[in-house]
C-alpha positions in Angstrom: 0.4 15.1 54.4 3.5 17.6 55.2 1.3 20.4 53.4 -1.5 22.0 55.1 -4.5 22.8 52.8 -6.4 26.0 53.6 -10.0 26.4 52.7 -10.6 28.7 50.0 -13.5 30.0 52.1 -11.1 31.4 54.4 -8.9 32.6 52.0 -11.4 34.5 50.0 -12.3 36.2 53.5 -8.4 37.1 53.3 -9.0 38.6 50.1 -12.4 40.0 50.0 -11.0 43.3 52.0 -8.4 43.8 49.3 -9.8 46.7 47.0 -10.6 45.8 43.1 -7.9 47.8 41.7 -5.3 44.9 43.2 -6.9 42.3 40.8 -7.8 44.6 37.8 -6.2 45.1 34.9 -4.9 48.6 34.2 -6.3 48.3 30.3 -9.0 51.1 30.5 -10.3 49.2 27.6 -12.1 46.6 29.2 -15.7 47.4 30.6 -16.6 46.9 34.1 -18.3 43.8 33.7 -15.0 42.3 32.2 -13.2 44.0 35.4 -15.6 42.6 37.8 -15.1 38.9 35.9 -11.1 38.9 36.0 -11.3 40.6 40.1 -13.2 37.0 40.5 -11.1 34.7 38.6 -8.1 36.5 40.5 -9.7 35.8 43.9 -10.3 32.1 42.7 -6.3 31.7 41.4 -5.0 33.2 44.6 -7.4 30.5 46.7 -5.7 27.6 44.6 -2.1 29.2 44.9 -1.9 29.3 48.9 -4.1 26.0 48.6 -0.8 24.1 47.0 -2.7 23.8 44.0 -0.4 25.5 41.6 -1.3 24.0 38.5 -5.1 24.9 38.9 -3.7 28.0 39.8 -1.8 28.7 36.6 -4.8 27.8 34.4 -6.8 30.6 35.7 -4.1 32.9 35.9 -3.8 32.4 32.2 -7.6 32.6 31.5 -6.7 36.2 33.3 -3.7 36.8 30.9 -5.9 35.9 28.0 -8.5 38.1 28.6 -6.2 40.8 29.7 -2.7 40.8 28.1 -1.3 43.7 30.3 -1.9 42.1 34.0 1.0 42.6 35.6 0.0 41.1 38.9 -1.1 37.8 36.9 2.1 37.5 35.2 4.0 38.0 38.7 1.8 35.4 40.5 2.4 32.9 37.1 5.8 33.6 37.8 5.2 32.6 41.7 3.2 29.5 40.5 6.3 28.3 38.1 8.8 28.8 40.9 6.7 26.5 42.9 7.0 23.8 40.4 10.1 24.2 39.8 10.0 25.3 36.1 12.9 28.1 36.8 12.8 29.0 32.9 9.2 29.9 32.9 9.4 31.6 36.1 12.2 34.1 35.2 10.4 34.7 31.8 7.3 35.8 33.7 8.7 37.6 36.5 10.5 39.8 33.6 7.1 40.3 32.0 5.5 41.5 34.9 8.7 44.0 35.5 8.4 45.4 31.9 4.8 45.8 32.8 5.1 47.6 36.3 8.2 47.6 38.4 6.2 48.0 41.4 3.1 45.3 41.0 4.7 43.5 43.7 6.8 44.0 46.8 8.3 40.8 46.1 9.0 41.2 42.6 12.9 41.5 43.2 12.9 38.6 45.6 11.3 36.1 43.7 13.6 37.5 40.6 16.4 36.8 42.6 15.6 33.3 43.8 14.7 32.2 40.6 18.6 33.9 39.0 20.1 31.6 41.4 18.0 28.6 40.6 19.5 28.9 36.9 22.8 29.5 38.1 22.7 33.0 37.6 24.6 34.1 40.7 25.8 37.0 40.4 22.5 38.2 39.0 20.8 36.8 41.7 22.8 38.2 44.0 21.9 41.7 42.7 18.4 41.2 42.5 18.7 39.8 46.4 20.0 43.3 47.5 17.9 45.2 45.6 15.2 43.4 47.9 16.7 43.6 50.8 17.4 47.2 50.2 14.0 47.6 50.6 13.3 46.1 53.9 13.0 48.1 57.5 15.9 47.4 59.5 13.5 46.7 62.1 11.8 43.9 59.9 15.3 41.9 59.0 15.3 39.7 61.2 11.9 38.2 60.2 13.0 37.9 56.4 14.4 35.0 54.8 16.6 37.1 52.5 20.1 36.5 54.3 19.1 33.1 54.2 19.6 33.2 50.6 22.0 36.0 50.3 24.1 33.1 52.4 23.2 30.2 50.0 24.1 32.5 46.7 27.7 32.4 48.6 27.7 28.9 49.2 26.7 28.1 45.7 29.7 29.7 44.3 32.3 28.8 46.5 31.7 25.1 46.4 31.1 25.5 42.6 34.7 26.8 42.5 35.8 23.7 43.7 33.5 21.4 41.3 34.1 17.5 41.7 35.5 15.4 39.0 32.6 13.3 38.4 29.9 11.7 36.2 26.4 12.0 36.9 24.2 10.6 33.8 19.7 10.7 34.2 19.0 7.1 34.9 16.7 7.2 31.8 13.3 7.4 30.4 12.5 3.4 31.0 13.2 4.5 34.7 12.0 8.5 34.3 8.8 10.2 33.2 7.7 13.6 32.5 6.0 13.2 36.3 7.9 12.8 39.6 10.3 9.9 39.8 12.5 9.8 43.2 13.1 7.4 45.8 15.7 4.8 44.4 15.8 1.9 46.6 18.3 -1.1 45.1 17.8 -4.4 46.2 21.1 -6.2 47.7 21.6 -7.9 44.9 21.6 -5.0 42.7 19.4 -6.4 40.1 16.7 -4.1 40.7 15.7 -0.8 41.5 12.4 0.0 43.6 11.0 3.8 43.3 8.6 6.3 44.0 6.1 7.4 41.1 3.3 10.1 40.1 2.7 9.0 37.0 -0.7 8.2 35.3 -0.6 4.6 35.8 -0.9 5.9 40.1 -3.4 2.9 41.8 -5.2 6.4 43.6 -5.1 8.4 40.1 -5.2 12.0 40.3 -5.5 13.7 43.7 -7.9 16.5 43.5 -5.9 18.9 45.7 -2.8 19.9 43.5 -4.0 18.0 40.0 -1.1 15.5 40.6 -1.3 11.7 40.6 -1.2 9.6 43.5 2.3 8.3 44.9 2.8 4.2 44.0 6.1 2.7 44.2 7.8 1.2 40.9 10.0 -1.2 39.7 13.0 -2.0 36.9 14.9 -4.9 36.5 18.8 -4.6 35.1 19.1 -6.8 31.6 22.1 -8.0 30.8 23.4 -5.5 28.6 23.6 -3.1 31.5 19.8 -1.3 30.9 17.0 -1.3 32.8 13.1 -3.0 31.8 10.2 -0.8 31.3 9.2 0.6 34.7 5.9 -1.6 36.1 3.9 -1.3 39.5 5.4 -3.7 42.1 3.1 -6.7 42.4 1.3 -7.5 44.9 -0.7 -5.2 47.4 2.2 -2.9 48.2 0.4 -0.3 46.2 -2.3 1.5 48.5 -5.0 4.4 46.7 -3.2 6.8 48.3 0.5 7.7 49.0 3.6 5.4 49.1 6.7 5.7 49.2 9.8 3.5 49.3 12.8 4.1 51.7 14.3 0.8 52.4 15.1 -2.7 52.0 16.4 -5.4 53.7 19.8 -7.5 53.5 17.8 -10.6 52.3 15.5 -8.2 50.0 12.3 -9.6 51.3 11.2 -6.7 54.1 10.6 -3.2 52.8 9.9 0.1 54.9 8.3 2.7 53.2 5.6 5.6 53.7 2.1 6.0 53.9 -0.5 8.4 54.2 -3.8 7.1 54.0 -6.9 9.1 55.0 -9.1 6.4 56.8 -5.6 4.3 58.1 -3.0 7.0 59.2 -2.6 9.9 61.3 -0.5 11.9 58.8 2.2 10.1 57.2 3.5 6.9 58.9 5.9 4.4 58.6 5.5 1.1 57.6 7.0 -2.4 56.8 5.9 -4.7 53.9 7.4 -8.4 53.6 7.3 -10.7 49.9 5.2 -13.2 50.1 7.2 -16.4 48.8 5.4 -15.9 45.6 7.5 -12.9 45.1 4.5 -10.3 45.6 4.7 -7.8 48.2 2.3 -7.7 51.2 -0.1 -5.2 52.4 1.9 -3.2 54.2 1.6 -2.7 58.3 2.2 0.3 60.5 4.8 0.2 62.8 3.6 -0.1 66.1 3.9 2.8 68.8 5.8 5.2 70.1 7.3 5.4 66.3 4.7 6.7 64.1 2.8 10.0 65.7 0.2 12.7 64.6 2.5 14.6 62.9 4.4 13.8 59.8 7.0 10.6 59.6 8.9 9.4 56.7 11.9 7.8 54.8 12.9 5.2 57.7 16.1 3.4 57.6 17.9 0.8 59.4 21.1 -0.1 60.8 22.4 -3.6 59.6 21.7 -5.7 62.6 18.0 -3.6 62.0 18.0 -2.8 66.1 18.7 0.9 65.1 15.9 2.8 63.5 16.3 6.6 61.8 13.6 8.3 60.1 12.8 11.9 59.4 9.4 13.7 61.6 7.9 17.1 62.3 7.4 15.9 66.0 9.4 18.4 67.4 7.4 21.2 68.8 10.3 23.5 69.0 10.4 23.6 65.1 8.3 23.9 62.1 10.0 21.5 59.9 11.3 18.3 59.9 14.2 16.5 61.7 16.2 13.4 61.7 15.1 11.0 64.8 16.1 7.5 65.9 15.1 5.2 68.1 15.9 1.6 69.1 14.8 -1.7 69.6 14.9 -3.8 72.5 13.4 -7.4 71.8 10.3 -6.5 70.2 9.7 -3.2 71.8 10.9 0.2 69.8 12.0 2.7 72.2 10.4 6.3 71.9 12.4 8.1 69.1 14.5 11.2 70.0 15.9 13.8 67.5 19.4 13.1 66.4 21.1 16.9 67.2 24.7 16.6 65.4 22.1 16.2 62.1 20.1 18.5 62.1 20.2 22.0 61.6 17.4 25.0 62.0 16.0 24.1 58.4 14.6 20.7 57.0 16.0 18.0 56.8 14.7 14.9 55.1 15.3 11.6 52.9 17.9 9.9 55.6 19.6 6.1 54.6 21.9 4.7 56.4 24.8 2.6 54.7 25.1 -0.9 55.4 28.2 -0.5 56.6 27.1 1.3 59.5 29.0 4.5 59.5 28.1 6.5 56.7 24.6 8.4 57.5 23.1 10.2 54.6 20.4 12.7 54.3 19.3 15.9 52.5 18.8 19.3 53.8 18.1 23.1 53.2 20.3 24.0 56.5 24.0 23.7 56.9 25.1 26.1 54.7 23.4 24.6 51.7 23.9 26.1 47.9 19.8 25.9 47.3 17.2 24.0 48.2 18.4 20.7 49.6 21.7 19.3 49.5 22.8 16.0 49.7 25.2 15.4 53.6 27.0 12.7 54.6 27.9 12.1 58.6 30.3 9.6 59.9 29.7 7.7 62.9 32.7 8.3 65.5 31.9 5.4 67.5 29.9 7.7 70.2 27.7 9.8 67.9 27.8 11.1 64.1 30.3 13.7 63.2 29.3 16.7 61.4 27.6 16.9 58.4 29.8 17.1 55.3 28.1 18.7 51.6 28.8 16.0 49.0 29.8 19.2 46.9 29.3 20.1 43.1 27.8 18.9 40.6 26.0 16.0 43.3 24.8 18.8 44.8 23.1 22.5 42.7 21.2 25.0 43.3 18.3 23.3 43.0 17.0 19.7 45.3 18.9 16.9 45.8 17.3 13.9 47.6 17.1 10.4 47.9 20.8 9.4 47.9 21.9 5.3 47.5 24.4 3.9 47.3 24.6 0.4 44.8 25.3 -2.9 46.6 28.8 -2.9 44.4 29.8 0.6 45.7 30.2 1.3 42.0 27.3 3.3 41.4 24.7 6.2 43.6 21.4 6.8 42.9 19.6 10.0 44.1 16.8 12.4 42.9 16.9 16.2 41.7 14.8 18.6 40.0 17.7 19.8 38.5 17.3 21.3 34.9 17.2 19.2 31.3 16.1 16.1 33.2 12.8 14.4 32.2 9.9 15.0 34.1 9.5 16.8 37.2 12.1 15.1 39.4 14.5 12.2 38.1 17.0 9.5 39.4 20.1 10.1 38.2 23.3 7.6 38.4 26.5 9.0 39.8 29.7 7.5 38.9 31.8 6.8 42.1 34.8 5.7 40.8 36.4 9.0 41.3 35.3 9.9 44.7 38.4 8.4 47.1 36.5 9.1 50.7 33.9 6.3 49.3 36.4 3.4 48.4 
């Protein structure tokens, strides 16, 4: 897995020096016993919260809250926790709670107050609130702060919102959608279905114990019709592992699929792998690919060119960066060459979710770099003949403030797919449809 887990036993040594009076509550009404209770129950949400697990996390926090309404600190850190998640709404209310209840509970307060401003669109709030911080930062500790960082994506956002795209982009729905993570379209070539990722209940692994969340399994809908899509259902087969999986990408003929895997007791982190449909119509067990692709550190979302001699996926291989990058590498007979980073795509930040038209010269991935408007952004390269050509932001409203993934393209051209956690969708992360008959540079 990309995210490193720390052991709370380590982190409570991080803590245990911090005095009492950091995770007590300034009611002098409580006794000590009830001090020394909610110092604990801090020291145990804090663990959870740099463990990833921010939903355990917020339970506690709350117990804290509902023991001791006038914890600033524990409102703050709720705040953190929604931010995480991605519940902007719930992370502004809580940040302005803590606030009300002490301006200075936390250095950060004004950071995280701005970051969440712009995630609601707020930008010129945010970009208060993102001075105020940085106003309050050493000049000899800039340039180890991320707050130009965003300072430059509050710009972005608002210049390429001025110039906002005529274009329809609808949710996919809830037969695709649930309240949980849905992302990773993947259309078969004939367009009649759509293959995705899931963390919904209905998982093979269930419920990891890590972060309370359910296992990735990939999905599937069939198009009726009348234009709508069937009840979302597991692919069949053996596809499915107890762990994580992921789809990425699937072949001319519809038969071979790549996807991701990370599997305790079968890979290193995660790796890539290929699955073919039996002639039943089920999908096989998938296999690793063989060296030099997959490595020790993390590997995902491969695609292909369409003679499939040309293979690009994203990894965190490269040493001189913490953070993924787009790589490629090629095949020679059987053989894959060793995969080098690809430099015209990518930039000092992440980049991730790559797919590769079938046409060959359209390369699309996400990213938080180039001179994104928040989080990741949906880019497009074109190949020159040589190499790709640089980057270019699909622009507003394909791209927010908030993460756009996962963009496809439908078989017809008439239609992309592609993921956000953008707000008043259903669950956590969606698929959404974009119309494309209005976007010239695509026809």
């Amino acid at each position: 897995m990309k995210s490193i887990l720390l052991l709370s036993g380590f982190l409570f040594l991080g803590y245990h020096s911090a005095s009492a009076s950091n995770f007590a509550s300034p009611d002098t009404t409580l006794s000590v016993l009830d001090k020394g209770v909610i110092a604990a129950k801090m020291v145990e949400a804090k663990n959870k919260q740099y463990a990833g697990d921010y939903r355990g996390a917020l339970n506690t926090y709350r117990e804290i809250i509902a023991e001791d309404k006038t914890n600033a600190l524990a409102h703050f850190k709720i705040a953190e926790c929604h931010f995480e998640l991605s519940h902007w709404d719930l992370s502004l209310e809580y940040v302005e709670k803590a606030f009300a209840l002490d301006p200075a509970t936390s250095p950060e307060i004004e950071f995280l107050w701005g970051k969440v401003l712009h995630r609601l669109e707020k930008l010129d709030d945010a970009k208060t609130h993102l001075e105020k911080y940085k106003s309050t930062i050493k000049p000899e500790k800039l340039a180890d702060s991320d707050i130009d960082f965003y300072l430059s994506q509050v710009k972005t956002a608002k210049e390429v919102m001025a110039k906002a795209l005529n274009v329809t982009i609808k949710n996919a729905g809830t037969h695709i959608n649930s309240k949980f993570d849905d992302y990773s379209p993947v259309i078969a070539p004939a367009g009649n279905i759509i293959y995705f990722t899931s963390r919904r209940p209905q998982s093979t692994g269930g419920m990891q114990a890590e972060d309370n969340t359910y296992f990735e399994d990939i999905f599937y809908c069939k198009l009726n019709e009348d234009g709508t899509w069937t009840e979302a259902e597991q692919v069949e087969g053996k596809l499915n592992s107890d762990e994580f999986d992921n789809c990425s990408h699937i072949s001319a003929d519809g038969t071979t699929m790549y996807i991701t895997q990370n599997i305790n007791r079968y890979t290193k982190s995660s790796d890539l792998a290929v699955s073919k449909m039996s002639k039943s119509g089920k999908w096989n067990m998938a296999k690793l690919l063989p060296k030099p692709i997959n490595s020790s550190y993390f590997d995902a979302c491969p695609t292909l060119s369409p003679d499939e001699k040309t293979l690009y996926f994203v990894s965190e291989r490269n040493g001189e960066k913490f953070g993924s990058d787009v790589f490629k590498a090629t095949k020679n007979g059987s053989k894959w060459s060793t995969p080098i980073p690809c430099p015209s795509l990518n930039s000092t930040e992440n980049e991730t979710t790559v797919w590769l038209h079938p046409n060959g010269k359209w390369l699309f991935f996400s990213s938080k770099g180039f001179n994104s408007m928040g989080g990741y952004d949906i880019y497009v390269a074109e190949w020159t003949g040589t190499d790709w050509g640089n980057p270019r932001n699909l622009g507003y409203p394909i791209n927010t403030v908030n993460d756009e993934t996962h963009f496809r393209i439908s078989p017809d051209g008439k239609y992309a797919f592609m993921s956000s956690n953008r707000p008043g969708g259903v669950g956590e992360r969606d698929i959404y449809m974009i119309d494309l008959s209005t976007i010239e540079w695509l026809k």
